[in-house]
C-alpha positions in Angstrom: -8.9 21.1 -17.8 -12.1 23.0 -17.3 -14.5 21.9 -14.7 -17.9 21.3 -16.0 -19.4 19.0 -13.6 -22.1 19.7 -11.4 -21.5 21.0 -8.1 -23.3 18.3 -6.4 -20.7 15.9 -8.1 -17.8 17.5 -7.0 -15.5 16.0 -3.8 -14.7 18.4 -1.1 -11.1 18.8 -2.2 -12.2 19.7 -5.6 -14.8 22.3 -4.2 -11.9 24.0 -1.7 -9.8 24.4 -4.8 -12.5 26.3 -6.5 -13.1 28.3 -3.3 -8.9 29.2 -2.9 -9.2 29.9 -7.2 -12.2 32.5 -5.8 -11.2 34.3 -3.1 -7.5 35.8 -4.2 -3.6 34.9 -4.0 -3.2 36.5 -0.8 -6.2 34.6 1.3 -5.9 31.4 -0.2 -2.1 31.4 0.7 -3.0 32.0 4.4 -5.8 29.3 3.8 -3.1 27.0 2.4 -0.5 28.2 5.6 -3.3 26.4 7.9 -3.4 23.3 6.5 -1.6 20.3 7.1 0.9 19.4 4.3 -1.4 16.6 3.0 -4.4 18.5 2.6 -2.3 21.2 1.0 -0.9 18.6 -1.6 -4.5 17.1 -2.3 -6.1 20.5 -3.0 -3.1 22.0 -4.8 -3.7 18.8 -7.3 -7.1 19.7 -7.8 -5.9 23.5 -8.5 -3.5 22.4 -11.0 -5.8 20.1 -13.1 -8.5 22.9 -13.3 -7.8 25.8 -15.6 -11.1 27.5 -15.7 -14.3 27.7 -13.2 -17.8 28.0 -15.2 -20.0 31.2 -13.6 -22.5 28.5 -12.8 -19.7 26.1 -10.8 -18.1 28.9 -9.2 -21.1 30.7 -8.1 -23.1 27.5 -6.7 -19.4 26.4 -4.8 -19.3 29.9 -3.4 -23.2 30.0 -1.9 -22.4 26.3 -0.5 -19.2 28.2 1.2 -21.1 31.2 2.0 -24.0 29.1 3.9 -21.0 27.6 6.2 -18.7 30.6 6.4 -20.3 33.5 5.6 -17.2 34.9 3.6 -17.0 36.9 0.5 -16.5 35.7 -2.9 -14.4 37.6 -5.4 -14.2 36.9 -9.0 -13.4 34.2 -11.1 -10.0 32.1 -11.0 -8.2 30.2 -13.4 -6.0 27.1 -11.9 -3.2 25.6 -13.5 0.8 25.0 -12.5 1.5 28.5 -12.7 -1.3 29.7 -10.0 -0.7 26.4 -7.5 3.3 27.4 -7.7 3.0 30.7 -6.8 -0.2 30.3 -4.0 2.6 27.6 -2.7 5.4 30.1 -2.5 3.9 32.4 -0.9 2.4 30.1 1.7 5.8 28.2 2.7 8.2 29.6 0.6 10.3 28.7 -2.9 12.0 26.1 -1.1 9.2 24.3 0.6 7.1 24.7 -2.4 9.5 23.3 -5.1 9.3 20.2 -2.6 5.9 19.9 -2.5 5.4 20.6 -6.6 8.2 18.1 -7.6 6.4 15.2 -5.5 3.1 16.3 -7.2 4.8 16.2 -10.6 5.5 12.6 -9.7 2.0 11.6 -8.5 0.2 13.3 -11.6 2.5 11.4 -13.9 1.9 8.2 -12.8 4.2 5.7 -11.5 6.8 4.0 -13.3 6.4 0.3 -14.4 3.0 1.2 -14.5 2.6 -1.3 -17.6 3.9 -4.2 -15.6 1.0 -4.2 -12.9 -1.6 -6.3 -14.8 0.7 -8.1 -17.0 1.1 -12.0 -16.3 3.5 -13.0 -13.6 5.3 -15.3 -16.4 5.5 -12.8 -19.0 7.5 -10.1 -16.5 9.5 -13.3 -15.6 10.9 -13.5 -19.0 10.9 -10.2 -19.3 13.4 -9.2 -16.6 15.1 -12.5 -16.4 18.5 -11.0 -18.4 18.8 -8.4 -16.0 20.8 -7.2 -13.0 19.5 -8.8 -9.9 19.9 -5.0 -8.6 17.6 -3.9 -11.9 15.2 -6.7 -11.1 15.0 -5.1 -7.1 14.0 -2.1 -8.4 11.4 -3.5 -10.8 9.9 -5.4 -8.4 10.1 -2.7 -5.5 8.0 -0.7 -7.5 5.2 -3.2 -8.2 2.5 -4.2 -6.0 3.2 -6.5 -3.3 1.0 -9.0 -4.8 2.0 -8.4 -8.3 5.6 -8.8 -6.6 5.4 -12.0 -4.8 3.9 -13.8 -7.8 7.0 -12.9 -10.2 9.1 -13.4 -7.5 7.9 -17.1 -6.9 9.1 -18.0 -10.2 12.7 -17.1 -9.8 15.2 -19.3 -9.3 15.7 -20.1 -5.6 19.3 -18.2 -5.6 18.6 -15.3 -7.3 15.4 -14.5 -5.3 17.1 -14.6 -2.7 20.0 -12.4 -4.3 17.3 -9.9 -5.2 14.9 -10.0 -1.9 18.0 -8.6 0.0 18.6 -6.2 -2.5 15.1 -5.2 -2.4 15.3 -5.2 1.6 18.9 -2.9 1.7 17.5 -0.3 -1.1 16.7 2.9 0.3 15.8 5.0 -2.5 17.0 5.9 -6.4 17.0 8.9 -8.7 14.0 9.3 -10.3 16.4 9.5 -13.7 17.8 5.8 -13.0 14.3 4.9 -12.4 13.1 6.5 -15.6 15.7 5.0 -17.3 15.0 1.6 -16.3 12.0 1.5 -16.8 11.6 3.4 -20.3 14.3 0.5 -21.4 11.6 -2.4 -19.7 8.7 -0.8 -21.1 10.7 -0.8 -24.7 11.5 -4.6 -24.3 7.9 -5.3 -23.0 6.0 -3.6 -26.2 7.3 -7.1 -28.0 6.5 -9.5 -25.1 3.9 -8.5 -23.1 0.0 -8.5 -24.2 -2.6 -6.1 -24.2 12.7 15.8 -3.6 15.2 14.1 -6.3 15.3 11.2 -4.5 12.3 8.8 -4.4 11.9 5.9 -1.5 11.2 2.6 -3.7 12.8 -0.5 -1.2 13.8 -1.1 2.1 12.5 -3.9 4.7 8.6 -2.8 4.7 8.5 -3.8 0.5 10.1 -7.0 1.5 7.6 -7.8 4.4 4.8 -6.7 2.1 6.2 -9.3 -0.7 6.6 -12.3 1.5 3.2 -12.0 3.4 1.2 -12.7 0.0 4.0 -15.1 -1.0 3.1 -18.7 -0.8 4.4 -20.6 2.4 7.1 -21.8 0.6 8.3 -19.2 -0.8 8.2 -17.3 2.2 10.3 -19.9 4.3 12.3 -20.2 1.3 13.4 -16.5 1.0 13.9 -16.4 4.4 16.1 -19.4 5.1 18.5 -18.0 2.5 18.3 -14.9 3.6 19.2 -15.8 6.6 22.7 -17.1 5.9 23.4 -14.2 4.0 22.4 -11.9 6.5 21.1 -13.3 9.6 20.7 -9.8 11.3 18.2 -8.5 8.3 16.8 -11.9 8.4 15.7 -11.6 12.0 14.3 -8.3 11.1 12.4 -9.1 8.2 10.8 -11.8 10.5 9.8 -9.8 13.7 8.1 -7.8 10.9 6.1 -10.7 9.5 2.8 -12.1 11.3 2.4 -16.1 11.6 0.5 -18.3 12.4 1.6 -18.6 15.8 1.3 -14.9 16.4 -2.7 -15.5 16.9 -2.1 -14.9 20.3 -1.0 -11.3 20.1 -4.1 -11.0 19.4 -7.0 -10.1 21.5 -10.2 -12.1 21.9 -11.9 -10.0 20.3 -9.9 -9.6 17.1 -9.8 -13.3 16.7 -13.4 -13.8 17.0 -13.0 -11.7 14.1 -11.2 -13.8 12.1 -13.3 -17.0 13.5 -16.4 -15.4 11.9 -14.9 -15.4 8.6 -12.7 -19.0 8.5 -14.9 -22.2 7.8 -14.4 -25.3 10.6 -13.1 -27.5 8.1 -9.9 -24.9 7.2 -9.3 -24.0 10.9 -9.2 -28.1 12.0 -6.4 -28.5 9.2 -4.5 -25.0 10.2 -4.4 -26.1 13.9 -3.1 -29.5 12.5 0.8 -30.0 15.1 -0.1 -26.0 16.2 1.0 -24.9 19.6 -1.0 -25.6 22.6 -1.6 -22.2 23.0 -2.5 -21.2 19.7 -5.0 -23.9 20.1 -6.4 -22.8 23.4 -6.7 -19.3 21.8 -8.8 -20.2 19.4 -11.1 -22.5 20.5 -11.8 -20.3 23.5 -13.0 -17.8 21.2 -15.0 -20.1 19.8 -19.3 -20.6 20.2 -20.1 -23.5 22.1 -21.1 -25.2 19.0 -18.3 -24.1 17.0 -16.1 -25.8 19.3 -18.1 -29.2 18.8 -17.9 -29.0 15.1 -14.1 -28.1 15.4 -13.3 -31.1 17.7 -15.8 -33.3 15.1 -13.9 -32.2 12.2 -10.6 -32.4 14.0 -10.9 -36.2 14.9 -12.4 -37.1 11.4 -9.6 -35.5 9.1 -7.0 -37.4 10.3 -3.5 -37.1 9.3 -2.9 -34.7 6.7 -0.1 -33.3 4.2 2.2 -30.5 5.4 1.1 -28.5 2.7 -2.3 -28.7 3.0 -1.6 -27.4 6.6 0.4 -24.4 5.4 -2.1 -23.6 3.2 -4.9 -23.7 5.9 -2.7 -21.0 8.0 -1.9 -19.1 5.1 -5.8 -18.7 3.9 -6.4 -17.3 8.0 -2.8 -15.2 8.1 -4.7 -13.7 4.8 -8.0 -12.8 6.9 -6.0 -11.3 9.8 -4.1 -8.9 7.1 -7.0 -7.7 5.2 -8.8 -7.1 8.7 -5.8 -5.3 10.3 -5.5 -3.1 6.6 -9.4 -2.3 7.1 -8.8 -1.1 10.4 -10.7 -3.5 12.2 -8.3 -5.3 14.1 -4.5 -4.2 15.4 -2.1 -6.7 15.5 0.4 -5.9 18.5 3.5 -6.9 17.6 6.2 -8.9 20.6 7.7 -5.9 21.9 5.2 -3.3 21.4 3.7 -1.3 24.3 0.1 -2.1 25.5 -2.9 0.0 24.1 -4.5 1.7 27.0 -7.9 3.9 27.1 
């Protein structure tokens, strides 16, 4: 493609492509040698998407450049496959640079089972219920972990539990068996759905990812099974998880966090037959006030159904993850050293 838009709407890695299609094989290949191997895959992308650099782009990209580096700017590039292969070559070599362009190839092409991510959870139900458990790993290893836990909720008990341990023993597939399988899905999903050689697509981490947005019965359901199949992975998969009970890996801070963002009424109900010390943790992190209201709301509800409790935990264990995936809070796992400043 060409690049026609404005300077000022252009991302950094998009301007640093411009400047490497500017300033000569030779320099941007020792440019490129300084860079980490991310940065050098993010502005090689840009490179190859760009064919041509308008006078106007290159030349206002340049004086920004110029104004922070005071370098010279020679004439006008042209991007494309060709270029980014041969600036990576001579940065790290054919070998390295193969690497790097084959896992580009993959990330501009899209993923496979692409189709399947906004489809219903029913509909890829019925779609992959014919085939191989081991076929139906795959699928599902490639999918969003949400997307994943809801299609996997409406297996049968036995085979989810057949295909979360495949899912948790896969290691990685050809990107031709991949291709294959999922050019034969998308073939049988045009008539029910609605509008390195080696790629990593399973292991225990897609697993964990699965079962924490899986409803608590699911989850305990998975890993019960699991368990008699293969205690050892089972006991992995669960030191991986966070529960309920784990609150109290957490600091006070972190789970005054979490407080801020959970409503009295579901934090009475989660705390419902909870440890003591999950108890103690939370409350002492609690406002003075909060604390009354928890202890009002507590001896008001009165009994209540199991589920209704797991749900409770499951709607805070949610809060916890998106706060750890923001960044704000780190969960330390049993086992794990101590943080120290």
């Amino acid at each position: 493609m060409s690049v026609t838009t404005g300077v000022g709407q252009l991302t950094a890695t998009q301007k640093a492509a411009v400047v490497l299609l500017q300033i000569g094989h030779e320099r941007a290949a020792k440019v490129l040698a300084e860079l980490s191997e991310q940065e050098v895959e993010e502005i090689t992308a840009e490179i190859v998407r760009i064919e041509n650099v308008p006078q106007g782009t290159a030349d206002a990209v340049m004086k920004e450049f110029h104004r922070q580096l005071s370098t010279g700017a020679p004439t006008i590039g042209h991007g494309g496959l060709s270029y980014a292969q041969r600036l990576l070559e001579a940065s790290f070599g054919p070998e390295k640079a193969a690497g790097v362009l084959n896992r580009l190839s993959t990330m501009m092409a899209g993923q496979p089972f692409d189709f399947l991510q906004q489809a219903d959870a029913r509909q890829v139900q019925s779609l992959i219920s014919g085939e191989h458990p081991q076929t139906m790993a795959l699928v599902l290893a490639h999918l969003r972990a949400d997307r994943a836990s809801a299609i996997m909720a409406g297996l049968e008990p036995e085979l989810r539990t057949d295909v979360a341990h495949r899912i948790a023993l896969m290691e990685r597939a050809s990107p031709e068996v991949v291709k294959i399988v999922a050019e034969n899905i998308e073939r049988k999903a045009t008539a029910v759905l609605t509008p390195g050689d080696m790629t990593a697509v399973g292991g225990v981490q897609p697993l964990v990812e699965i079962l924490n947005r899986s409803d608590p019965g699911t989850e305990k359901q998975i890993l019960d099974a699991l368990g008699e199949r293969d205690s050892e992975l089972a006991e992995q998969v669960r030191g991986m998880m966070f529960t309920f009970e784990d609150i109290i890996l957490l600091d006070d801070r972190a789970v005054q966090l979490v407080m801020r963002q959970v409503d009295v009424a579901t934090l009475a109900v989660a705390l419902k037959g909870a440890p003591t010390t999950v108890g103690d943790k939370t409350r002492r992190n609690l406002s003075e006030r909060a604390r009354d209201n928890l202890r009002e709301e507590m001896d008001l509800s009165g009994p209540v159904r199991l589920s209704e409790v797991q749900d409770a935990r499951g709607q805070i264990i949610t809060v916890i993850r998106s706060l750890e995936e923001s960044g704000q809070i780190v969960i330390r796992r049993d086992g794990e050293d101590d943080y120290v400043s």
